[in-house]
N, CA, C and O atoms as a MOPAC input file, in Angstrom:
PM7 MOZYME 1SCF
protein

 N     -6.70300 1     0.53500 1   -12.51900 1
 C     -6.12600 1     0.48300 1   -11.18400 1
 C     -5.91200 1    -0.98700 1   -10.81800 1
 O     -6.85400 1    -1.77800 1   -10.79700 1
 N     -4.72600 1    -1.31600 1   -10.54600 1
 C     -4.44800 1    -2.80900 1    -9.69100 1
 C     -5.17800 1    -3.48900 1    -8.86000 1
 O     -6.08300 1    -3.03400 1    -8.16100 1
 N     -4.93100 1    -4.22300 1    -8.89500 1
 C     -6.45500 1    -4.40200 1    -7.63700 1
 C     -5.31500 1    -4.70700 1    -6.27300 1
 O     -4.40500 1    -5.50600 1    -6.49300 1
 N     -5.38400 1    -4.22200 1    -5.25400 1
 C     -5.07300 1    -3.94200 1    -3.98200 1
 C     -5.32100 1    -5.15300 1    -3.43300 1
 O     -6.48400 1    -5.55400 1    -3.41800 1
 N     -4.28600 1    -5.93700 1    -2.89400 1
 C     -4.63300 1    -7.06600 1    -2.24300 1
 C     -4.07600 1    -6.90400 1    -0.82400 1
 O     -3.23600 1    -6.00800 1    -0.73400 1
 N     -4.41300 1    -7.70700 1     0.53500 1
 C     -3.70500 1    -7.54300 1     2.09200 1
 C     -2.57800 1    -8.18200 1     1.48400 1
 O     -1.59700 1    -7.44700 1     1.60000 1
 N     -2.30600 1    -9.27300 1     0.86800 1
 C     -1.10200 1   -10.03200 1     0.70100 1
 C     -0.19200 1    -8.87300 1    -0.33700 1
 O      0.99600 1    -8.73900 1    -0.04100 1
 N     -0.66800 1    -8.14900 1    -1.38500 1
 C      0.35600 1    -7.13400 1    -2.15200 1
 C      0.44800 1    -5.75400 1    -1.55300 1
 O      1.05300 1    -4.84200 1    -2.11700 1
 N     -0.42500 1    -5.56700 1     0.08600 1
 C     -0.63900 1    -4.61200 1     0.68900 1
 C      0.98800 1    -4.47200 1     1.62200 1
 O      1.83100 1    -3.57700 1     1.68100 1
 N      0.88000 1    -5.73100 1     2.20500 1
 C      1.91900 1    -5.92300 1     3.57900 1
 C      3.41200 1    -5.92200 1     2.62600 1
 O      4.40500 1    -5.46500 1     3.19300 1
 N      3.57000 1    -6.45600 1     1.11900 1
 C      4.50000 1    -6.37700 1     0.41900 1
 C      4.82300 1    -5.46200 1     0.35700 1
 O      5.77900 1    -5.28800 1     1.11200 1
 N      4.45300 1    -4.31400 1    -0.38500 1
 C      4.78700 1    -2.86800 1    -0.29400 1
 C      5.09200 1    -2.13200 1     0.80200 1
 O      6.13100 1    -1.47200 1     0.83200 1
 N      4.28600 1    -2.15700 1     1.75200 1
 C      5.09900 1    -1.90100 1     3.19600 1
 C      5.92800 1    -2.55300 1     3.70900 1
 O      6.67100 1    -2.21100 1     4.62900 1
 N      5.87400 1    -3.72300 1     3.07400 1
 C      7.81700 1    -4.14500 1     3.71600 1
 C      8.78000 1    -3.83200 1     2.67600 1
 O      9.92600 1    -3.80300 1     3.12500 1
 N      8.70400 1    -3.62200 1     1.60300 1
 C      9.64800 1    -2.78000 1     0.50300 1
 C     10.03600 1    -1.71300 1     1.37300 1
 O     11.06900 1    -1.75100 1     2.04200 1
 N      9.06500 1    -0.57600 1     1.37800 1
 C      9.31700 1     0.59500 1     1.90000 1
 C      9.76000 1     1.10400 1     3.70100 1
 O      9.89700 1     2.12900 1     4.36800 1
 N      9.85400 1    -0.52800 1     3.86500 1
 C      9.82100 1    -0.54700 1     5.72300 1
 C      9.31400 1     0.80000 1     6.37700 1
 O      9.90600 1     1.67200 1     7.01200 1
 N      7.73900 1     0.61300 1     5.90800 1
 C      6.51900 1     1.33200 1     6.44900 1
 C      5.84500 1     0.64300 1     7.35000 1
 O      5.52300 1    -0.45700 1     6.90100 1
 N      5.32800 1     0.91800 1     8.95600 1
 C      4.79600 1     0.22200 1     9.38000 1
 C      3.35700 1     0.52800 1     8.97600 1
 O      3.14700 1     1.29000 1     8.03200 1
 N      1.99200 1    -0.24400 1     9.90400 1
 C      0.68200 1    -0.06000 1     9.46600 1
 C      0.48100 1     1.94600 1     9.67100 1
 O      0.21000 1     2.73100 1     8.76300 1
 N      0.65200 1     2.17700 1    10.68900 1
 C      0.51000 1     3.52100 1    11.22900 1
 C      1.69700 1     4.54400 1     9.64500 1
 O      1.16500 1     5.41300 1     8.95300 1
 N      2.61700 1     4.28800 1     9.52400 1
 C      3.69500 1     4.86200 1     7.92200 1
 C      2.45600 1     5.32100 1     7.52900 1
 O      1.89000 1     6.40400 1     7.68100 1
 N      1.97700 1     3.73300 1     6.70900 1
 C      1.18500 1     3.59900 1     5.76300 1
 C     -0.00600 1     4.68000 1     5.74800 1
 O     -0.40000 1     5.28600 1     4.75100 1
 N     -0.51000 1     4.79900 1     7.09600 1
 C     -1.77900 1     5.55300 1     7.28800 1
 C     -1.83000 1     6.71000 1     6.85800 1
 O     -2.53900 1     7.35100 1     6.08100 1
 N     -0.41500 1     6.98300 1     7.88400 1
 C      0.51900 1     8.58800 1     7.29700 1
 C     -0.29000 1     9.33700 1     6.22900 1
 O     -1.27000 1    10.06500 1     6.07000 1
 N      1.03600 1     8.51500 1     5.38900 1
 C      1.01900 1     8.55600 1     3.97400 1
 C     -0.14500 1     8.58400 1     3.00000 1
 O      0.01700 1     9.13500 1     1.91100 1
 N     -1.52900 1     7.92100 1     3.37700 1
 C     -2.19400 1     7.64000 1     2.76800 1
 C     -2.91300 1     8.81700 1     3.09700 1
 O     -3.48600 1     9.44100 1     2.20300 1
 N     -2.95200 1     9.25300 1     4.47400 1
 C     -3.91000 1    10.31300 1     5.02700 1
 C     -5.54400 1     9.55100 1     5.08500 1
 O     -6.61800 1     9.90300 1     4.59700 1
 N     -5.18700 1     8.49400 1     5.82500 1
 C     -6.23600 1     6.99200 1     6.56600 1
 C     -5.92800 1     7.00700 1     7.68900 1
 O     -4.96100 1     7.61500 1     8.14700 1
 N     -6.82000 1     6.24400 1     8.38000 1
 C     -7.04200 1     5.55000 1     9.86700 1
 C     -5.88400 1     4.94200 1     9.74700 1
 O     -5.49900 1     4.91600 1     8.57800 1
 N     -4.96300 1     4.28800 1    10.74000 1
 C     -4.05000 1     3.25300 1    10.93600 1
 C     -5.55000 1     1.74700 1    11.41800 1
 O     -5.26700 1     0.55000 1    11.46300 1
 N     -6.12100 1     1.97200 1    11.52800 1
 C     -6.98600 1     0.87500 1    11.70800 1
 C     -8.25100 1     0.61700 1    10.78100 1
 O     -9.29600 1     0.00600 1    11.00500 1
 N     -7.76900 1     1.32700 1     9.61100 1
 C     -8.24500 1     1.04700 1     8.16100 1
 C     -7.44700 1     0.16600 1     7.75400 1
 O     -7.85500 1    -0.90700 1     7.31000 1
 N     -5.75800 1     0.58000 1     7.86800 1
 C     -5.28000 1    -0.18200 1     7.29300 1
 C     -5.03800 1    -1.95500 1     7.65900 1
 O     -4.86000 1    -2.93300 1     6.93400 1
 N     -5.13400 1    -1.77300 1     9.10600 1
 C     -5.14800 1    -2.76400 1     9.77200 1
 C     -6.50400 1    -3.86300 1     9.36100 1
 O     -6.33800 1    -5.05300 1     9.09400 1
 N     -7.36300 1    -3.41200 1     9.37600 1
 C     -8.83700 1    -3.78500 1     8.96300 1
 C     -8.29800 1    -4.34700 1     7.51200 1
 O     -8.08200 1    -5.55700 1     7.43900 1
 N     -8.10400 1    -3.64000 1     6.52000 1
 C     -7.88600 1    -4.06400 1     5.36200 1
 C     -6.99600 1    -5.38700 1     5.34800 1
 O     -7.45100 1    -6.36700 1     4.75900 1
 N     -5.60100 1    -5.47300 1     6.04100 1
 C     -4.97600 1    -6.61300 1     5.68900 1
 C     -5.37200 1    -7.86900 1     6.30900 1
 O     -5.03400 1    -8.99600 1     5.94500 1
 N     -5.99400 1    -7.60800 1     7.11600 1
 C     -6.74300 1    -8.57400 1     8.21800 1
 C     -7.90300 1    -9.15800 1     7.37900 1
 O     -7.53000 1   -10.17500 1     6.79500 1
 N     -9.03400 1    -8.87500 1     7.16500 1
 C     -9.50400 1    -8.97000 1     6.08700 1
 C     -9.82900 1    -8.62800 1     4.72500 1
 O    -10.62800 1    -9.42800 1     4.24000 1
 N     -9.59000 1    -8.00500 1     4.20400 1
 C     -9.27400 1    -7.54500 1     2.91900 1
 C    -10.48900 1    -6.59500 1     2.69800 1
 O    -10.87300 1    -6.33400 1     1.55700 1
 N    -11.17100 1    -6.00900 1     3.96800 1
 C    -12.45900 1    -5.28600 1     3.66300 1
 C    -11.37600 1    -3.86000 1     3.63000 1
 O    -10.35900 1    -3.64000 1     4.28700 1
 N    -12.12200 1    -2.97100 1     2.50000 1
 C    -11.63500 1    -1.57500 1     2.62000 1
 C    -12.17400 1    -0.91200 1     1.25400 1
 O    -12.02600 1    -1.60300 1     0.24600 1
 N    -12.79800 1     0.38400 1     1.09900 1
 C    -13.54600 1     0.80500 1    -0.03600 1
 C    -12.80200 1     1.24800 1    -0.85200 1
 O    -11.65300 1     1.63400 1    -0.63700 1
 N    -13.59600 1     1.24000 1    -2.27700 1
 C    -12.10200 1     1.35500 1    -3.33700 1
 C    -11.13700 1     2.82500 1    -3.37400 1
 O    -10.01400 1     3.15500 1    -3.75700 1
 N    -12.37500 1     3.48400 1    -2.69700 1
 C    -11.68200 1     5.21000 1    -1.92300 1
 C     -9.95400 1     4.90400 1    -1.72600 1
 O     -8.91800 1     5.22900 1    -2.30800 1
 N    -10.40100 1     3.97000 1    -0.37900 1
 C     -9.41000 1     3.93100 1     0.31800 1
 C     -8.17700 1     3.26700 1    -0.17100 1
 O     -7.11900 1     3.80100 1     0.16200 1
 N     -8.12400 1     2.19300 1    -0.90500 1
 C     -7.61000 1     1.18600 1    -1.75100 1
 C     -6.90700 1     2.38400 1    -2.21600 1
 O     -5.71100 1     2.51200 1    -1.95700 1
 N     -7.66600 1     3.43900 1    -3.00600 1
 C     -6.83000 1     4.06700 1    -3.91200 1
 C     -6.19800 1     5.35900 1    -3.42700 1
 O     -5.67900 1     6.09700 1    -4.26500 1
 N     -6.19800 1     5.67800 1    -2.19900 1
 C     -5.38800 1     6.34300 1    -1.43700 1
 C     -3.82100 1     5.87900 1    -0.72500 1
 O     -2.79100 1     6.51900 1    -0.51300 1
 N     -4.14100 1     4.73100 1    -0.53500 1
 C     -2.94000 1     3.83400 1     0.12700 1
 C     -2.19300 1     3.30100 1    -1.45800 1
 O     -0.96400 1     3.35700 1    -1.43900 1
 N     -2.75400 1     2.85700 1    -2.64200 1
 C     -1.81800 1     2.87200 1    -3.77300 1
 C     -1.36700 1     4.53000 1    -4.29600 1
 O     -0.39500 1     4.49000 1    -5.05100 1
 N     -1.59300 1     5.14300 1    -4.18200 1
 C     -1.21200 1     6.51500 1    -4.15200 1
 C      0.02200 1     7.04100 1    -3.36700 1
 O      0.92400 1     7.85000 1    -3.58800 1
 N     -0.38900 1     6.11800 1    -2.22600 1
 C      0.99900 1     6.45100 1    -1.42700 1
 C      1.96800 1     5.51600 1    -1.79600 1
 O      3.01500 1     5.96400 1    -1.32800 1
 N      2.17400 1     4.60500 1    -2.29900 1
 C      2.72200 1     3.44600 1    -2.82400 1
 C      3.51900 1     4.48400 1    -3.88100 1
 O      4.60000 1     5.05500 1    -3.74200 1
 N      2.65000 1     4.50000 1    -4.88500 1
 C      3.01100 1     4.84100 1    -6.22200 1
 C      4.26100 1     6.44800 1    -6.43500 1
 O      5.11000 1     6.66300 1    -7.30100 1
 N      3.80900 1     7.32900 1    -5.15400 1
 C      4.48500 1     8.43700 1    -4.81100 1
 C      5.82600 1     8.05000 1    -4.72200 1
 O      6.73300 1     8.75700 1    -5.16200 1
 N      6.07400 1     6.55100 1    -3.96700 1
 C      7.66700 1     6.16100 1    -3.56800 1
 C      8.00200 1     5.39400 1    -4.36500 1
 O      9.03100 1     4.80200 1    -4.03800 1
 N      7.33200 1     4.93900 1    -5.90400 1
 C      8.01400 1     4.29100 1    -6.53700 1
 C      7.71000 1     2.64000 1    -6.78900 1
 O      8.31200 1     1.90000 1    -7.56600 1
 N      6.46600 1     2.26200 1    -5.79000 1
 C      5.96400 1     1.06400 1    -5.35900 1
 C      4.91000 1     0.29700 1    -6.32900 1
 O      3.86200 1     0.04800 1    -5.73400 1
 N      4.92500 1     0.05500 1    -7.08100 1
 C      4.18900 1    -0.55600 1    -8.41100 1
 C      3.23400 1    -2.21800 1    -7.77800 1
 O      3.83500 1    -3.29100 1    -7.73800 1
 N      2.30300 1    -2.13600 1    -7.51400 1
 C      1.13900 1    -3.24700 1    -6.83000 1
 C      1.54800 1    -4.09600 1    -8.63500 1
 O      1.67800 1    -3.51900 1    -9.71400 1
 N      1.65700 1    -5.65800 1    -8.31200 1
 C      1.29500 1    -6.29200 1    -9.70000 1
 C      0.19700 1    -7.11200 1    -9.22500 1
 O      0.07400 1    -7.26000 1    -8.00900 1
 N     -0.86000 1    -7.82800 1   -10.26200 1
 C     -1.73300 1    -8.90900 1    -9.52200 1
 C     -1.90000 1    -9.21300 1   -11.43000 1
 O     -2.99900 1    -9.02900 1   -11.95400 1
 N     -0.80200 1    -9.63100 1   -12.19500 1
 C     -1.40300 1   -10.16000 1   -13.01000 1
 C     -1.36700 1   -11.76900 1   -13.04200 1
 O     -2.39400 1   -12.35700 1   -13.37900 1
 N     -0.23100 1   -12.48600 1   -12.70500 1
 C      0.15500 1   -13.77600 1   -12.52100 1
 C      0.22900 1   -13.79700 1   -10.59100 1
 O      1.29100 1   -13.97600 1    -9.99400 1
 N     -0.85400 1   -13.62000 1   -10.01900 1
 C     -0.55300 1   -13.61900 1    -8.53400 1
 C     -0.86100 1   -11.95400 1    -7.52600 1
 O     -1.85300 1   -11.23300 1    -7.63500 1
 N     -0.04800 1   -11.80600 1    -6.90200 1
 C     -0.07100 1   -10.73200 1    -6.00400 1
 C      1.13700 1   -10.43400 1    -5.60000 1
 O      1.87200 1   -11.35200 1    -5.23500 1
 N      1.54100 1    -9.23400 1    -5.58600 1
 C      2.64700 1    -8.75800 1    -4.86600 1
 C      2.57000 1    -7.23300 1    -5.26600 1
 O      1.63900 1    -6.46800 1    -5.51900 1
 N      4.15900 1    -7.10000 1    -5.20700 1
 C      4.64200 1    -5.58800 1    -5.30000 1
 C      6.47100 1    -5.32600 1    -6.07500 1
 O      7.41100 1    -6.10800 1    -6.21600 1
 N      6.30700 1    -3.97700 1    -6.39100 1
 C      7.57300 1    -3.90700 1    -6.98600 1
 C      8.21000 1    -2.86700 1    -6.46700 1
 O      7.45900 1    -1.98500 1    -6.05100 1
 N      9.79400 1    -2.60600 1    -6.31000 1
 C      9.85300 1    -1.17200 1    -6.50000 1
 C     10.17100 1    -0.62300 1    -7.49500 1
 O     11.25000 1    -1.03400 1    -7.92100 1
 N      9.79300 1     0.00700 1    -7.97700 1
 C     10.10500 1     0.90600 1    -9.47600 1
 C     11.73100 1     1.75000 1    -9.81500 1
 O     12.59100 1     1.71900 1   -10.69500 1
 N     11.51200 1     2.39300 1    -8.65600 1
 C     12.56600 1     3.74700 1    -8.51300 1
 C     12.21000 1     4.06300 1    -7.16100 1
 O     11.15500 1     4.17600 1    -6.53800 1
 N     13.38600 1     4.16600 1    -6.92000 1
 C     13.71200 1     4.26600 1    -5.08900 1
 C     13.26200 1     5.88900 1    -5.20000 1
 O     14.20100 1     6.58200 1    -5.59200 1
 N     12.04300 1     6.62200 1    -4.94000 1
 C     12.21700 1     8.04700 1    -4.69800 1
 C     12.40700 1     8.42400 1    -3.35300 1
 O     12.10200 1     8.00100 1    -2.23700 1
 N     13.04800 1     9.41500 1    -3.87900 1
 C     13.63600 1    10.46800 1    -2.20800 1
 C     12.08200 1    10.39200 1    -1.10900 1
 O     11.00300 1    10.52500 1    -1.68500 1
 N     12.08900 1    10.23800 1     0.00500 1
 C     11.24600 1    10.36000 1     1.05400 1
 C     11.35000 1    11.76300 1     1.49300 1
 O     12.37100 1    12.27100 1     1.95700 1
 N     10.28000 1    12.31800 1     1.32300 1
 C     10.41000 1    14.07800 1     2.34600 1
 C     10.13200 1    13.84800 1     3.07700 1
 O      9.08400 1    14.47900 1     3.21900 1
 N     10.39900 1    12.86200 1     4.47900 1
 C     10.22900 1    12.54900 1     5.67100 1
 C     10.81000 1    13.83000 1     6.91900 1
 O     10.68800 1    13.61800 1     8.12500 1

């Protein structure tokens, strides 16, 4: 698993122009988990791996090998 960073966190939600509350959605989290997390980077690896889950569903690939960020993979359809 990638390791989840606030800085490759806020990347992926601006790929997907998800706000913090999207994200929560999606993850089926607090919106003030997620908030907590990018703020300081506290958040359990539970959760970490619920919010890359929701990432990964739309196509959103976390990298942290040379740095931190995010990718998009493949634009998938949103069942919004």
């Amino acid at each position: 698993m990638p390791n989840l960073t606030p800085e490759a966190n806020r990347a992926a939600r601006a790929l997907l122009k998800w706000t913090v509350r999207d994200l929560a959605e999606k993850a089926g989290i607090a919106f003030t988990t997620v908030n907590r997390f990018e703020l300081s980077g506290t958040a359990t690896e539970t959760t970490k791996g619920k919010m890359l889950a929701a990432y990964e569903t739309e196509g959103v690939e976390i990298l942290d090998q040379n740095g931190t960020g995010a990718i998009l993979r493949n634009q998938a359809p949103s069942n919004d």
